[in-house]
C-alpha positions in Angstrom: -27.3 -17.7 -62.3 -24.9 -16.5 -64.9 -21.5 -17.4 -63.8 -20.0 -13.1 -64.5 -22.9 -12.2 -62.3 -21.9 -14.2 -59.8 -18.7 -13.5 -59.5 -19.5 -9.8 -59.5 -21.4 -10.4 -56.2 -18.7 -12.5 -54.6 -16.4 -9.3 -55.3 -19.2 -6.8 -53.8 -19.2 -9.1 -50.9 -15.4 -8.9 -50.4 -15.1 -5.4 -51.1 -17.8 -4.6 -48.5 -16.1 -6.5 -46.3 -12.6 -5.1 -46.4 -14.3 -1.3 -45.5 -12.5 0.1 -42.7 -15.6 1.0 -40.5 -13.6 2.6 -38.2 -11.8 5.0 -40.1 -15.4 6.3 -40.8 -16.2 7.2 -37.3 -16.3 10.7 -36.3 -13.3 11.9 -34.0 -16.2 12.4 -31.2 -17.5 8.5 -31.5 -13.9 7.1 -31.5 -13.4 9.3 -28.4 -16.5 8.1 -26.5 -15.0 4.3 -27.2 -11.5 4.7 -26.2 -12.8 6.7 -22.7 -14.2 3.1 -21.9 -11.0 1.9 -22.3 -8.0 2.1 -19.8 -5.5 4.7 -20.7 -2.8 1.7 -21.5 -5.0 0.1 -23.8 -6.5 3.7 -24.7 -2.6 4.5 -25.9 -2.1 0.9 -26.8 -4.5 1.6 -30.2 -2.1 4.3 -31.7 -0.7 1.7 -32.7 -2.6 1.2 -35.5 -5.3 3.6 -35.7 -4.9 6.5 -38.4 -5.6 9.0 -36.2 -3.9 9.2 -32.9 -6.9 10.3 -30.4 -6.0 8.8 -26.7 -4.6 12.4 -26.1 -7.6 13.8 -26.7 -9.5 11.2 -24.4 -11.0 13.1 -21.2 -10.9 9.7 -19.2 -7.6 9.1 -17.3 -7.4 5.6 -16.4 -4.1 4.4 -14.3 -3.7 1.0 -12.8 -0.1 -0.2 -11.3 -1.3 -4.2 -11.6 -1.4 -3.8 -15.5 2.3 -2.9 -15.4 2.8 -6.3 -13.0 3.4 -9.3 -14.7 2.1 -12.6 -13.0 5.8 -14.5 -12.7 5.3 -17.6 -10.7 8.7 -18.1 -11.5 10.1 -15.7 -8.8 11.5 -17.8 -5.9 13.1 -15.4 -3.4 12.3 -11.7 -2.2 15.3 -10.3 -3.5 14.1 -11.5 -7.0 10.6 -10.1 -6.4 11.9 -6.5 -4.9 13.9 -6.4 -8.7 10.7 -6.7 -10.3 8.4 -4.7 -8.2 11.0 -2.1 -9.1 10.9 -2.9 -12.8 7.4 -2.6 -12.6 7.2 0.9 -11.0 9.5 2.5 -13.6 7.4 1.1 -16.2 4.3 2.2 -14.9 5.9 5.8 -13.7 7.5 6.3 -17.1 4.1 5.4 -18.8 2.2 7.6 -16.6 4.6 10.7 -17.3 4.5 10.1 -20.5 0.7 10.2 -21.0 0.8 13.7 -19.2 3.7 15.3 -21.2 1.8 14.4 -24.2 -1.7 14.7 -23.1 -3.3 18.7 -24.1 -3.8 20.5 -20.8 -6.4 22.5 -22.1 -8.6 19.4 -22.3 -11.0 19.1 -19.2 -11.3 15.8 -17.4 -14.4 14.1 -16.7 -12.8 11.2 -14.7 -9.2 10.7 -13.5 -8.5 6.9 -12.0 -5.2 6.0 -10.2 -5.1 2.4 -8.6 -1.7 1.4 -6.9 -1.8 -1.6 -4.1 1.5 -2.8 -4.0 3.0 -3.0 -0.9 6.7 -3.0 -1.5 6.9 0.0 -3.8 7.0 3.7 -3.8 4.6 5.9 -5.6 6.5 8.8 -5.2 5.6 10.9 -8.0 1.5 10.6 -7.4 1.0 13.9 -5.8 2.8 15.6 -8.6 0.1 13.8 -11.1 -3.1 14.8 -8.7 -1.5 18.4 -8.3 -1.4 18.3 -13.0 -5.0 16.1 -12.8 -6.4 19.1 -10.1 -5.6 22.1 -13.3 -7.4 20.2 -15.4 -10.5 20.7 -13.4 -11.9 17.0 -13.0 -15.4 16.0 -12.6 -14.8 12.7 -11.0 -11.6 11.6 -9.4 -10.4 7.9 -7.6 -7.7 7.0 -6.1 -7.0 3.9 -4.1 -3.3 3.7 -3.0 -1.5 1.5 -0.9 2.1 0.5 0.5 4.4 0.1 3.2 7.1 1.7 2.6 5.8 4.9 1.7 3.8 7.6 3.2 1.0 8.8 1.1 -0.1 12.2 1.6 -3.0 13.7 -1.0 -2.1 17.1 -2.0 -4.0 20.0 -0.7 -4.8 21.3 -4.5 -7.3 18.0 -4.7 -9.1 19.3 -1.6 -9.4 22.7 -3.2 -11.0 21.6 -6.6 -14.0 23.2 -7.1 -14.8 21.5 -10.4 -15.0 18.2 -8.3 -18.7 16.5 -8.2 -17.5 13.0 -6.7 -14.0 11.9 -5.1 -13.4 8.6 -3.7 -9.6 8.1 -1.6 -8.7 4.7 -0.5 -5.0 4.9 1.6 -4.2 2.0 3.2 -4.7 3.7 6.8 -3.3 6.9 6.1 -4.6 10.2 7.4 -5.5 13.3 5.2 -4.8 16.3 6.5 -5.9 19.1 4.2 -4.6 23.0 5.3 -8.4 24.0 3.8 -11.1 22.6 1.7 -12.9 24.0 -0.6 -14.9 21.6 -3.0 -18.3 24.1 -3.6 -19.3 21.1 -6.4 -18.7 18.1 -4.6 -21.8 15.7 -4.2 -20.3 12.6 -3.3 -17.2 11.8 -0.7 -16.0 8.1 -0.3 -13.2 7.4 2.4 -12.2 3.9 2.7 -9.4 2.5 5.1 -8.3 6.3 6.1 -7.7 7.7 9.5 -10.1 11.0 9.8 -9.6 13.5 12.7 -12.5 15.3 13.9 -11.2 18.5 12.9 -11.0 16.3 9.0 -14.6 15.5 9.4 -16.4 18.5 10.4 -14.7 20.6 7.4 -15.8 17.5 4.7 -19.3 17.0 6.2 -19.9 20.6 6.2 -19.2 21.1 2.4 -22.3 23.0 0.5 -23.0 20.3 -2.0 -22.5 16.8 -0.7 -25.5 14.6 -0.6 -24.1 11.3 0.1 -21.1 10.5 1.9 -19.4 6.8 2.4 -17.2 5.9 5.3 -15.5 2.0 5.1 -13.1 1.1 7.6 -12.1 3.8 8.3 -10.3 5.5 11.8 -12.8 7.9 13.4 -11.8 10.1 16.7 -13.9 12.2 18.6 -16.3 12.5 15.1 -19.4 15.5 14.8 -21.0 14.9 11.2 -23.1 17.4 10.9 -24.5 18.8 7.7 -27.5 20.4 6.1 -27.4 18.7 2.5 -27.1 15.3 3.2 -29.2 12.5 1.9 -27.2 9.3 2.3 -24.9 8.3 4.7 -22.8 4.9 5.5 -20.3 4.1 8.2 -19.2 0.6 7.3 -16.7 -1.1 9.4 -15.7 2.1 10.9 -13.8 2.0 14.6 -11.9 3.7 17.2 -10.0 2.8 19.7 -11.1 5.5 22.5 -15.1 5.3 23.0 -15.9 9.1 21.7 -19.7 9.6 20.3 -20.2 9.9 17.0 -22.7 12.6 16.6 -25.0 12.7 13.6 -26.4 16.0 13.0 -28.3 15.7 9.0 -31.7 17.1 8.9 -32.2 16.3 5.1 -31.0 12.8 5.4 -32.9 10.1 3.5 -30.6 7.2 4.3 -28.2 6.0 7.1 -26.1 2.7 7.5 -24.2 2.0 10.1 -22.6 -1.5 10.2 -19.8 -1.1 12.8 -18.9 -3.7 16.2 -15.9 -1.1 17.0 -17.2 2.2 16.6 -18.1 4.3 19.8 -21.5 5.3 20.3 -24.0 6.7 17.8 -26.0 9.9 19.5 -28.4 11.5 16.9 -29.3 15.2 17.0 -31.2 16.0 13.8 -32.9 13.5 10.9 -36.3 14.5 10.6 -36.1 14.0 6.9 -34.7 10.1 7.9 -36.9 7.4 5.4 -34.7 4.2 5.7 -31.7 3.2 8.2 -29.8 0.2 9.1 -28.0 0.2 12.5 -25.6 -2.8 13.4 -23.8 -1.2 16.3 -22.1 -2.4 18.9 -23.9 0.5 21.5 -26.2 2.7 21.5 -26.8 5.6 23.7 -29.7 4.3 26.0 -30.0 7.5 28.3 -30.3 9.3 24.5 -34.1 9.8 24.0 -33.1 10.6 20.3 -32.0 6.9 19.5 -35.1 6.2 19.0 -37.1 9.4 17.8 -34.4 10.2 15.4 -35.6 6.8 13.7 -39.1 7.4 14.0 -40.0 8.5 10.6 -38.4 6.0 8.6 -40.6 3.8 6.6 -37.9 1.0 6.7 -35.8 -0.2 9.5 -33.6 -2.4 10.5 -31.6 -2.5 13.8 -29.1 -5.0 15.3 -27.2 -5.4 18.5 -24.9 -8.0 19.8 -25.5 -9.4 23.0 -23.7 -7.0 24.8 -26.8 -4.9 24.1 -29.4 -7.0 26.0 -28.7 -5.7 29.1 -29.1 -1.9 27.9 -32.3 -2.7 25.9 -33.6 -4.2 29.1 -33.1 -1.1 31.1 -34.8 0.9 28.4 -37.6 -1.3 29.0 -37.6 -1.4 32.7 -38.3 2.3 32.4 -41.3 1.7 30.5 -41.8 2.4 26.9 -41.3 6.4 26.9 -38.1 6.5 25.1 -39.9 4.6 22.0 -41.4 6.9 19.7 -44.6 6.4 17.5 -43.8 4.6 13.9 -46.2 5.8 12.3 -44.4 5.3 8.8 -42.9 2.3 9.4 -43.9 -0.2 6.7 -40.6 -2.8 6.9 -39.1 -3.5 10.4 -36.1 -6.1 10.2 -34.7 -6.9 13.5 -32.2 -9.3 15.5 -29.7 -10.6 18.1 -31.0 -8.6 20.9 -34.9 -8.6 20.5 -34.9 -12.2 20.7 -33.9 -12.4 24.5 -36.5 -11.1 27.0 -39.6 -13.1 25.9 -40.2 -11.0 22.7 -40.5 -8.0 24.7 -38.2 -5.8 22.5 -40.2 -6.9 19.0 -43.8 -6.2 21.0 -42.4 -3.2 21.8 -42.4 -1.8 18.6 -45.3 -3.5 17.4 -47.2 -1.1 19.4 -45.3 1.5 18.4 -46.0 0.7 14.9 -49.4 0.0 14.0 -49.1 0.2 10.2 -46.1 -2.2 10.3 -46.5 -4.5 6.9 -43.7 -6.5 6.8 -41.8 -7.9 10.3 -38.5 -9.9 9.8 -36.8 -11.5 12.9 -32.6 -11.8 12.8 -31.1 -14.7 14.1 -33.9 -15.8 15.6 -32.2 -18.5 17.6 -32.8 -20.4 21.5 -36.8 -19.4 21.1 -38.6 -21.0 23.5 -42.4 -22.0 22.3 -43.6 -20.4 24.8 -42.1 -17.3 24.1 -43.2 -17.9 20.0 -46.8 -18.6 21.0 -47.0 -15.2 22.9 -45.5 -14.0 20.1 -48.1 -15.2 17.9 -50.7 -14.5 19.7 -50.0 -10.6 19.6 -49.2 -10.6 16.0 -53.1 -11.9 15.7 -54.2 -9.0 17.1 -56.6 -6.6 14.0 -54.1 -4.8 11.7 -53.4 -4.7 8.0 -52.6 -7.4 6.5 -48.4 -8.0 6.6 -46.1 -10.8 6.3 -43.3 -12.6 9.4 -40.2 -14.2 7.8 -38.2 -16.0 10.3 -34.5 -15.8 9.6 -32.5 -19.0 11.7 -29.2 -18.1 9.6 -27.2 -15.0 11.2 -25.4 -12.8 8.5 -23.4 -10.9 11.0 -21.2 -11.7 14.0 -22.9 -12.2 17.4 
């Protein structure tokens, strides 16, 4: 190869490499990018990009624990209070910042604010969700918590109507909005927040929501009742009276309730109901609509602690006329209780579900083999063909 020729290449090469691909990219691409960013590292690129976008950005991403240096070097609280304190002014003039230079006009699509740190004060949050509520978000988050300060979200979030899905996570605190009026909102997530009744009935009754998410949270005397709902979880939810917790949702699709401390579950309305998972600590058994509100799902699973033997027996005593007919029921996962009483609780619903194709037994532990072989014996009985898994390892608390 002639030695000029080559050279030329080796400067093509170089000079291709040295193109500023970025530069190239349309304000609209670079936009997409930095929304996928946090809005510190999102503000962090001015520093050497040509065109200064981040404001622009309609993706609000705020986390306190990226303003909180890990100093193993802090040795007494006094110390540590000095830094928390650095750390919050840091983070509060950041945040301030980013809103006195950020264009109003500019709609929000998401709005993230994260601050879990118990000794500090996040004082000026309700004045950024009061500026994040004008600027008519789509999604908004926001898991706070501390000890020293009472949280309280704003009433202009509850009255939002541009808002599709909101998620609040408050350390325990209670919301108490004068109204609510969210006419978009599809999705509601509470998590660790004390809900009065009052609270619940208002949020549960809103026009749009289809799925609603409940985790640890505080529920009183608690009536969720709503025509629109599809899925519905109450995950480690408690009280410390024993109210009922009334579920009234005749276009729910899914329910999960995994709960030892809640009070009792009475259902009213779930025709619509497909799949459900019920780890309760009670059940209503003089409630005919325990069972029958299950009856149409095509998957179930159901689990009592021990406590619940002695109501399951009484159910059975009585014969089997509070057990509806399965008739969907394809999966059937079941535990704890059923496996006291000779089998009696899983034969009941074998007959009450005769195109059953899968049967899975819970913590199947102190069988007996006589108890198994009767149990065997009726699962030989004609029927389609289905599958038995065993489970001898408990994933829940007896």
């Amino acid at each position: 190869m002639d030695p000029t020729e080559s050279r030329t290449k080796k400067r093509r090469k170089i000079a291709h490499a040295n193109v500023d691909r970025i530069s190239e990219m349309s304000d609209n691409l670079l936009i997409l990018i930095l929304s996928s960013l946090s809005t510190k590292e999102a503000v962090q690129t001015s520093l050497l990009a040509k065109r200064n976008l981040w404001a622009a950005v309609p993706v609000l991403d705020f986390d306190f624990d990226e303003f909180c240096l890990d100093d193993y070097t802090i040795e007494n609280l006094e110390e540590y209070e000095e830094k928390i304190c650095e750390y919050e002014e840091k983070f509060t003039n950041f945040v301030d910042g980013v809103f006195e230079r950020r264009d109003p006009s500019i709609h929000l699509d998401s709005f993230k604010l994260k601050w879990n740190e118990a000794e500090s004060s996040p004082d000026r949050a309700p004045a950024w969700l009061d500026t994040v509520a004008k600027s008519k978000p789509k999604c908004l988050s926001v898991h706070i918590y501390t000890e020293n300060y009472y949280f309280e979200v704003p009433d202009s979030i509850f009255s939002c109507e541009s808002l599709q899905e909101m998620e609040l996570q408050l350390g325990f605190e209670a919301i108490s909005p004068s109204s609510v009026n969210l006419p978009c909102l599809k999705k509601l997530t509470l998590n660790t927040i004390d809900i009065a009744d009052e609270v619940m009935q208002k949020l549960s009754a809103l026009p749009a929501l289809e799925e609603m998410v409940l985790s640890n949270c505080h529920l009183y005397t608690c009536d969720i009742s709503s025509g629109t709902l599809k899925r519905l979880v109450l995950d480690g939810c408690h009280n410390e009276i024993e109210p009922a917790i009334t579920i009234s949702t005749p276009s729910l699709l899914y329910l999960e309730v995994l709960s030892w401390t809640m009070g009792t579950i009475k259902f009213k309305k779930l025709e619509s109901l497909l799949q459900a998972c019920i780890h309760c600590d009670k059940f209503d058994d003089e409630d005919p609509l325990f069972f029958t509100g299950l009856s149409n799902a095509t998957y179930l699973e159901l689990m009592l602690p021990k406590s619940g033997v002695m109501q399951m027996k009484d159910v059975l005593e009585e014969g089997t006329t509070k057990f509806s007919t399965f008739n969907n029921l394809k999966t059937l996962k079941i535990g704890e209780w059923c496996m006291t009483c000779e089998f009696d609780v899983v034969a009941c619903f074998l007959f009450h579900a005769r195109n059953l194709e899968k049967l899975t037994l819970l913590h199947c532990q102190e069988r007996n083999k006589e108890s198994l072989s009767n149990l065997i014996n009726l699962l030989e009985r004609p029927r389609k063909i289905w599958t038995v898994d065993f489970r001898l390892d408990g994933l829940y608390p007896p």
